[in-house]
C-alpha positions as CSV (number, residue, x, y, z in Angstrom):
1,X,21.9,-8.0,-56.4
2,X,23.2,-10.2,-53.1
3,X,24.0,-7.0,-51.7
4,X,20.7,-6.1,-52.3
5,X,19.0,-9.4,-50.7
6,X,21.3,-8.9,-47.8
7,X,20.3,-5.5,-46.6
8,X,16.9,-6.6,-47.7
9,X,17.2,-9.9,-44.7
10,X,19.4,-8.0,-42.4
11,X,16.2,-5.8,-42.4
12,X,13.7,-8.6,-42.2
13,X,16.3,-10.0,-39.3
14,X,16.1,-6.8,-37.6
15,X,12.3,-6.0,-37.8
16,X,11.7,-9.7,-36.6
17,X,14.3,-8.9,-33.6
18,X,12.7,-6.0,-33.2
19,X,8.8,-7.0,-32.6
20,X,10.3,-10.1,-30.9
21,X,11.0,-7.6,-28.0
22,X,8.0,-5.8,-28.5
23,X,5.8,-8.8,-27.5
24,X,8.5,-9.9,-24.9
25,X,8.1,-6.5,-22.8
26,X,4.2,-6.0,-23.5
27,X,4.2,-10.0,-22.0
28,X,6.5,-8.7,-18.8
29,X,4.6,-5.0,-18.9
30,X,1.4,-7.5,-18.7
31,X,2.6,-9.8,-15.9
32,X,3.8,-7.0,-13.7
33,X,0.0,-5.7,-14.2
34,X,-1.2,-9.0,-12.9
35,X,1.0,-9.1,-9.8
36,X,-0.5,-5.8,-8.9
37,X,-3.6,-6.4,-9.7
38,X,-4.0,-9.5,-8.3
39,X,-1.5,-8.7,-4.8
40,X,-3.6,-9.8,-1.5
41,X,-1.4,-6.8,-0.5
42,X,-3.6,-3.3,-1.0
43,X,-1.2,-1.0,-3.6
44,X,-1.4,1.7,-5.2
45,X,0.3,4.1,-7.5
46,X,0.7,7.7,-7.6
47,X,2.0,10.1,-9.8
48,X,4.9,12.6,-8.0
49,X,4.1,15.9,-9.7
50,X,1.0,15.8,-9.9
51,X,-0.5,14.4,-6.9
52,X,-2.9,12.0,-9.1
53,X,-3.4,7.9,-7.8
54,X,-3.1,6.3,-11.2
55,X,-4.0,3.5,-10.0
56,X,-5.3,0.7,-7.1
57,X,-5.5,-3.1,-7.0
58,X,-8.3,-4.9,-6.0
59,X,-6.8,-5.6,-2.5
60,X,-7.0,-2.2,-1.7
61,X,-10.4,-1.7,-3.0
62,X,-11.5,-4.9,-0.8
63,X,-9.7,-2.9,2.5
64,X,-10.8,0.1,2.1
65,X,-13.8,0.3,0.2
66,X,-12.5,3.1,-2.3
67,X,-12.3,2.6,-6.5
68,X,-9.8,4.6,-8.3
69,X,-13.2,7.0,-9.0
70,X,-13.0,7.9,-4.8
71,X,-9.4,8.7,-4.6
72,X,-8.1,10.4,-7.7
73,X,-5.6,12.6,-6.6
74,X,-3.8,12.2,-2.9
75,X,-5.9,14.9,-1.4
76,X,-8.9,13.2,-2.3
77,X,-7.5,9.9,-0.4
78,X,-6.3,11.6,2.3
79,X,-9.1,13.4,3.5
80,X,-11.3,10.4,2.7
81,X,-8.8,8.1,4.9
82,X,-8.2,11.0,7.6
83,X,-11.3,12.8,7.9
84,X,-10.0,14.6,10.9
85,X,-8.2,17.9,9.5
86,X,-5.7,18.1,12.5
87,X,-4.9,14.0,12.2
88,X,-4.7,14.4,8.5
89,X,-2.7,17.6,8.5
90,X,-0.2,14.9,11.0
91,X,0.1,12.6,8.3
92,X,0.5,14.5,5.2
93,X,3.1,15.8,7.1
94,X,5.0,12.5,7.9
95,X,4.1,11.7,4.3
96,X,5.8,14.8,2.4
97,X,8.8,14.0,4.6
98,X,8.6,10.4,4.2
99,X,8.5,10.8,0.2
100,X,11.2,13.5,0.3
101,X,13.7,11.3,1.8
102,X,13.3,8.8,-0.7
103,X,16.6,8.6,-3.0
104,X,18.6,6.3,-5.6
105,X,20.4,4.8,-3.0
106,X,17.1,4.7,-0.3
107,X,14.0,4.0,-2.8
108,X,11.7,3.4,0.1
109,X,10.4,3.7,3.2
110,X,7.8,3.1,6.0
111,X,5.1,5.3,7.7
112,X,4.5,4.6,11.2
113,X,1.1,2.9,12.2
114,X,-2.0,4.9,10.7
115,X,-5.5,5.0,11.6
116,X,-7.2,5.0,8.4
117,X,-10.9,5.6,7.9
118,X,-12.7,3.4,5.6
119,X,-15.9,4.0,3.0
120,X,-17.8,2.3,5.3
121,X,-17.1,4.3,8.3
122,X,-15.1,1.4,10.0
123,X,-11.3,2.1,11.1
124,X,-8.4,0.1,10.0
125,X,-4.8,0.2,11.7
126,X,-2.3,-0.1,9.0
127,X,1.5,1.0,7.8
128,X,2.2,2.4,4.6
129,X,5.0,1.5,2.2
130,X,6.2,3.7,-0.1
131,X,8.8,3.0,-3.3
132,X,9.4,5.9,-5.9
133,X,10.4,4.5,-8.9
134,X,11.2,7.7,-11.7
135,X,8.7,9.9,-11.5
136,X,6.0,7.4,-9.8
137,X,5.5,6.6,-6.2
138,X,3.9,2.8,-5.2
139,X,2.0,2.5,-1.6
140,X,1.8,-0.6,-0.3
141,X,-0.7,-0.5,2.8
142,X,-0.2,-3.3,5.6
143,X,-3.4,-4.0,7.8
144,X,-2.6,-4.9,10.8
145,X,-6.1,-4.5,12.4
146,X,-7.0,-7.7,13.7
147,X,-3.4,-7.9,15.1
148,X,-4.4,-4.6,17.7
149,X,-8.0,-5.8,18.6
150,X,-6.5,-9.3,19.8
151,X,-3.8,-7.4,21.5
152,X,-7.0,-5.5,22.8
153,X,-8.7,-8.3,24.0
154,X,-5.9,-10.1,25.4
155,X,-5.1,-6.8,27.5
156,X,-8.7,-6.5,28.6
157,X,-8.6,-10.7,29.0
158,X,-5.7,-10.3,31.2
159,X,-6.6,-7.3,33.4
160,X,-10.0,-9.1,34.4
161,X,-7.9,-12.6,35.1
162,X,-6.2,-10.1,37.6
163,X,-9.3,-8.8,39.1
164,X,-10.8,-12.3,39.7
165,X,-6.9,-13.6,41.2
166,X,-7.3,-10.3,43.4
167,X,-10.7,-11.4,44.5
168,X,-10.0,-14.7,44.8
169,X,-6.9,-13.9,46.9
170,X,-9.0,-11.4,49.4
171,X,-11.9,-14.3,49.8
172,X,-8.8,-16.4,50.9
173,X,-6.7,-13.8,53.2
174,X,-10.6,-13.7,54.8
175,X,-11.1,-17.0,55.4
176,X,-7.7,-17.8,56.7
């Protein structure tokens, strides 16, 4: 009979242990959601065989204008992003060589700068991230759009400074 009450709470222990852990890794599995979910950094998730986006974050949707329902597989995203045939040809390209490189000891790695084509027609300069983690690849796309316009309109800024130095300089040489 103590036997009997002893395999009978080593069982009760165990089954406690046991669903302990169960909420402990739907709690982290539930976190890591919210980090993704809630990221200011645009992410996504695809599935390697398959080609399907499993999922985006709200960043991404805010960026680009696309919902999960836009972009369910990566041809669907990258003809939506690179409406050009010859550009996007260029990039899935650098992408299937990008995600082929990736390995246990070199996870991830970056694109180079991309000009993506948003839902609402605008266009925005980013880099792409990727990790593959098992079977599953995460994007992570960088914006850096409003870093190239200001580069764009300090260039142009600059270049008429010159003009009105040149002119300024000529009015001078004349008057002298």
């Amino acid at each position: 009979m103590t036997r009997f009450l002893g395999l009978v709470l080593a069982t009760l222990v165990a089954r406690a242990r046991q669903q302990e852990e169960e909420a402990g890794r739907r709690r982290s599995e539930a976190a890591v959601r919210a980090i993704f979910e809630e990221s200011p950094l645009a992410m996504g998730v695809l599935e390697l065989a398959t080609g399907r986006v499993l999922r985006v974050n709200r960043a991404y949707t805010a960026l680009f204008g696309y919902a999960l329902d836009d972009v369910p597989t990566v041809d669907a995203q990258l003809e939506l992003f690179f409406p050009d045939p010859a550009y996007r040809r260029i990039v899935r390209n650098i992408m299937e060589e990008e995600v082929a490189r990736l390995t246990r000891e070199a996870p991830s790695s970056r694109s180079p700068d991309l000009t993506v084509t948003c839902k609402d027609g605008t266009q925005r300069f980013i880099t792409i991230f990727i990790t593959r983690v098992r079977g599953e690849v995460m994007v992570a796309w960088v914006d850096f759009t409003d870093v190239v316009r200001t580069t764009r309109e300090l260039e142009a800024y600059k270049a008429h400074l010159e003009e009105l130095v040149a002119a300024r300089t000529a009015e001078l040489a004349r008057a002298l």
